[in-house]
N, C-alpha and C positions, 0 to 999 in steps of 0.2 A: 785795815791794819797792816800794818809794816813789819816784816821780821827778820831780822839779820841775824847773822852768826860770827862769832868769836873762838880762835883759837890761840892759846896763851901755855906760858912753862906752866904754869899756877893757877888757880880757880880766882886767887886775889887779884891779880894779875890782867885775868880775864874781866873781872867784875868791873875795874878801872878802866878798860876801858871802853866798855857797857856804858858807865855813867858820864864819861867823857862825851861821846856820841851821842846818845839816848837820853842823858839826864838823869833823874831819881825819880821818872813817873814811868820808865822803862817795866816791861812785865816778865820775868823769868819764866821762859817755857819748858827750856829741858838742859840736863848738863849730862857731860857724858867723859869719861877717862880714855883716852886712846891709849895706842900703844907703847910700849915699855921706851923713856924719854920724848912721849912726841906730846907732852904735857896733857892739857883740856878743852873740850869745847863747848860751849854752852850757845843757849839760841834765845834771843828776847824782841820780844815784839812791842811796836808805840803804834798810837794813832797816825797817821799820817800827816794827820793837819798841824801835828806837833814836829815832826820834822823841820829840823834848820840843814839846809846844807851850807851855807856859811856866805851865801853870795846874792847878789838880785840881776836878772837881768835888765837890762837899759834897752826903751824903745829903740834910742838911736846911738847904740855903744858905739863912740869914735875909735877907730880901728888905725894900727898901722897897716903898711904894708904887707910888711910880714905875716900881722895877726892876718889879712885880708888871703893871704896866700893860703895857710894853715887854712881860716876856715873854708876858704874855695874847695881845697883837697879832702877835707874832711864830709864836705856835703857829698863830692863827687863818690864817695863810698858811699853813701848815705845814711850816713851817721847824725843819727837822731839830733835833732835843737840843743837836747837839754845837755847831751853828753859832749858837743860842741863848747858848748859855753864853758863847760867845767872843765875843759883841755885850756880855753881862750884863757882864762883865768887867773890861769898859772905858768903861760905862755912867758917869753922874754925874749926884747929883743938881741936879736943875736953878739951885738958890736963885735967884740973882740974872737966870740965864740963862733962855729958853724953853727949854719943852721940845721944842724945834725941834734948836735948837743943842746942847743936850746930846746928844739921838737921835741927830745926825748925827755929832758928835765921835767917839762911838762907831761910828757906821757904818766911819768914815773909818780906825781903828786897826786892822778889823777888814778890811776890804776893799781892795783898792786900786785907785783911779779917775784914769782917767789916757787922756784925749783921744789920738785916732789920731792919729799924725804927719805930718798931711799936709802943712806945711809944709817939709817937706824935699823939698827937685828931685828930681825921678825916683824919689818912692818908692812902692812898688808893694805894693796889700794884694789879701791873697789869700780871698776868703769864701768860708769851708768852712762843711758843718754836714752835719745829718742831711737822709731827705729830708721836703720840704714844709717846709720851717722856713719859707723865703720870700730865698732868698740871690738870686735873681736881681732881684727887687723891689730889696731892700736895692742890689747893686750899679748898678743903674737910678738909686736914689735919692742912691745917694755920689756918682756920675759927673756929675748933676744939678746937687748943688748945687756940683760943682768948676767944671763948665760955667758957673754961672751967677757965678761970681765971675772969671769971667777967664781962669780957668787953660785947658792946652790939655791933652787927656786922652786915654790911651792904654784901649782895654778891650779884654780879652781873654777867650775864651770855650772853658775848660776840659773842658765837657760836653760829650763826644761820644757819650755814652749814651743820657741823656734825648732821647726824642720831641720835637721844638719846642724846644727849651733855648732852641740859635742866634736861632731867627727871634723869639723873644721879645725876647731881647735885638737883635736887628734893628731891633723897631719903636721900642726907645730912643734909638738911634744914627740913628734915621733921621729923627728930633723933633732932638736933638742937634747933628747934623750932624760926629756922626764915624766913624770906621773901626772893623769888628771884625774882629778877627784869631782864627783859630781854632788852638788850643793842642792836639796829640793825644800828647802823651808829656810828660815829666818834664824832659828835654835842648830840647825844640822850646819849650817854656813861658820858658825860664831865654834861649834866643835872641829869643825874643819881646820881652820885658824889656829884654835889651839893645839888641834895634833900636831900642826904643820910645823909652830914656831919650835919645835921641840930639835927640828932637823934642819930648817930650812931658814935662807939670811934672809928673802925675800919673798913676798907673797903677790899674787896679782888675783881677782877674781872677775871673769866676763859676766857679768848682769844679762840681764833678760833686758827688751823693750819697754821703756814705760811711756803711758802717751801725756803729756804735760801738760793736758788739757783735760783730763779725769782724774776727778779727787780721787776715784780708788783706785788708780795705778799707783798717784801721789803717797796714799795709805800704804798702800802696799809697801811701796820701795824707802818708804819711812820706818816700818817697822822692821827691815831689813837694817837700814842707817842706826837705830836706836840699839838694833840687838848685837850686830857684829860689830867686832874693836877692828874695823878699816877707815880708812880716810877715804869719803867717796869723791871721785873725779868725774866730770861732767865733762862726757866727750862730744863736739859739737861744730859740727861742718862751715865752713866758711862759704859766701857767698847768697846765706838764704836772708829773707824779709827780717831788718832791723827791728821791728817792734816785735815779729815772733819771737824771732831769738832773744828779747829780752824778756817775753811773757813766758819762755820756754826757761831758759837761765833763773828767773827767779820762783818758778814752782818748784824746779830743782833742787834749788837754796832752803827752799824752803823744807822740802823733803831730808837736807842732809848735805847736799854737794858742795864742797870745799873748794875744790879745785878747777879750773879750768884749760880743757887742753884742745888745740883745736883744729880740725884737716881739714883736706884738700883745699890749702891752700894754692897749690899748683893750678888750680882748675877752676877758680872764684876769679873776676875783675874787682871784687866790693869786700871791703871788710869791714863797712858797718853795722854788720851785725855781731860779731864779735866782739866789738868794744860793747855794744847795746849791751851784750850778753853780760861781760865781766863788770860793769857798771851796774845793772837792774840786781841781779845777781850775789854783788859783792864779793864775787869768786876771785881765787888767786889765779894769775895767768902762768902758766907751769910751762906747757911746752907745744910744739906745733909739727903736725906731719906735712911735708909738702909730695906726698907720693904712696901711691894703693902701695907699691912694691914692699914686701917685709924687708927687703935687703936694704933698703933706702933711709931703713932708722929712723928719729924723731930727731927735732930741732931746737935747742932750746929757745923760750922765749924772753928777752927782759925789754925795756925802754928802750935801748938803743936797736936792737935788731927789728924792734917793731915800728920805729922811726922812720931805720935807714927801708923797712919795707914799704911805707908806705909814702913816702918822697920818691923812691926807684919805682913805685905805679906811675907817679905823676912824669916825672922824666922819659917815659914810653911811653904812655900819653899824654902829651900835654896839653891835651882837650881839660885834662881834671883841674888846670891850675889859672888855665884861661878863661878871664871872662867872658 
């Protein structure tokens, strides 16, 4: 069974386009209210075998050039067949365009990229992932740059597992000059939030480790997604094995995770696992750290910056584009 997630202004909204994708043999699994203007989201699950992605592959698809290019570079990541194909798809040849703007058109039909919400008052992201991805970094470095534009920021600190979690994040808050609040259950998180929104424009919460390969890590950090009003972000390392990170991306998805945000890319040759990820997944692609340094900030991500990143691989090597 297949399960996707929907976030929409409106639960009608959302439903549309449930039956769009899925049809009317789609099964509703859970719906949930976010926070104040960040609409709904609901989560429905199909057989598999009933899935259409709208395309067939061809034993012997006649290729341009160009397409020949694109999928040379894309293998050289090693980026999965099937996610290949559904970039190829919506490929175009460049004529009059670069091949900047073609690549990324396609990126853009294929993926979907779409900045975290921080603009809404009181809204509260929750960064999950596996362990060592680097989520506590990452929330050091969201809280940073909310800090540094004004905003007044709540952080909360979900691991009470890890050794030192807290006191790392201590010594952020203590550069910062705000408060951490420590989170030990699912109902205590969700009160968090609500004291927080009462003072604070923005919320960030560090998750605990969950292993994406145990349904009761998966439980766990699902009843977490189900009880707190956050948006959870799926923090997730570049460079690792493309079929994990999409085995890993979609138990996530499956748990809750919206979002996708992704590091060290400074220190990966491959980033097919990435795309593996936002594709198995269905996750939005939000934004990218290229650096451990707090001082170094996040990057945003859309079609064109993940284009021109992954043509400037090839052009430093051009092993990736040569047959």
């Amino acid at each position: 069974m297949k399960m996707k997630t929907y976030i929409a202004p409106t639960m009608s909204e959302a439903m549309d386009q449930l039956r769009h994708e899925l049809g009317e043999n789609a099964i509703l699994v859970s719906t949930q209210r976010l926070g104040a203007g960040a609409g709904v989201r609901l989560t429905a699950a199909i057989e598999e075998e009933e899935e259409d992605f709208g395309f067939e592959i061809s034993d012997e698809p006649k290729q341009s050039a160009f397409h020949e290019k694109i999928s040379r570079l894309l293998e050289s990541h090693n980026t999965p067949a099937n996610v290949i194909e559904k970039v190829l798809l919506h490929l175009k040849e460049p004529v009059k365009k670069t091949e900047l703007v073609s690549f990324a058109a396609a990126l853009d039909a294929t993926f979907t990229f779409h900045p975290l919400p921080e603009h809404i008052k009181g809204q509260a992201f929750m960064l999950t992932g596996a362990a060592g991805v680097g989520k506590t970094v990452i929330t050091g470095k969201l809280a940073t740059r909310a800090c540094l534009s004004g905003r007044k920021v709540g952080l909360i600190c979900a691991d009470t597992v890890r050794a030192g979690a807290a006191e790392q994040l201590v010594a952020f808050t203590n550069i910062l000059d705000i408060s951490l609040i420590k989170a030990r259950s699912p109902e205590n998180l969700q009160n968090h939030i609500q004291t927080l929104r009462k003072t604070c424009d923005i919320i960030f919460i560090d998750m605990p480790a969950f292993n994406p390969f145990q349904p009761a890590d998966m439980d766990y950090l699902a009843s977490y997604t189900q009880a707190a009003d956050a948006l959870p972000v799926l923090v997730m390392p570049a460079g690792i094995d493309a079929d994990e990170s999409a085995e890993t991306a979609e138990s996530f998805a499956q748990a809750g995770a919206l979002y996708l945000l992704a590091t060290r890319l400074d220190a990966a040759r491959r980033f097919g696992g990435i795309l593996a990820a936002a594709d198995a997944g269905g996750l939005r692609v939000c934004e990218a750290s290229m650096s451990q340094s707090l001082s170094k900030g996040l990057s945003p991500i859309n079609a064109v910056s993940l284009a021109r990143l992954l043509l400037t691989s090839a052009e430093s090597d051009p092993e990736r584009t040569e047959s």
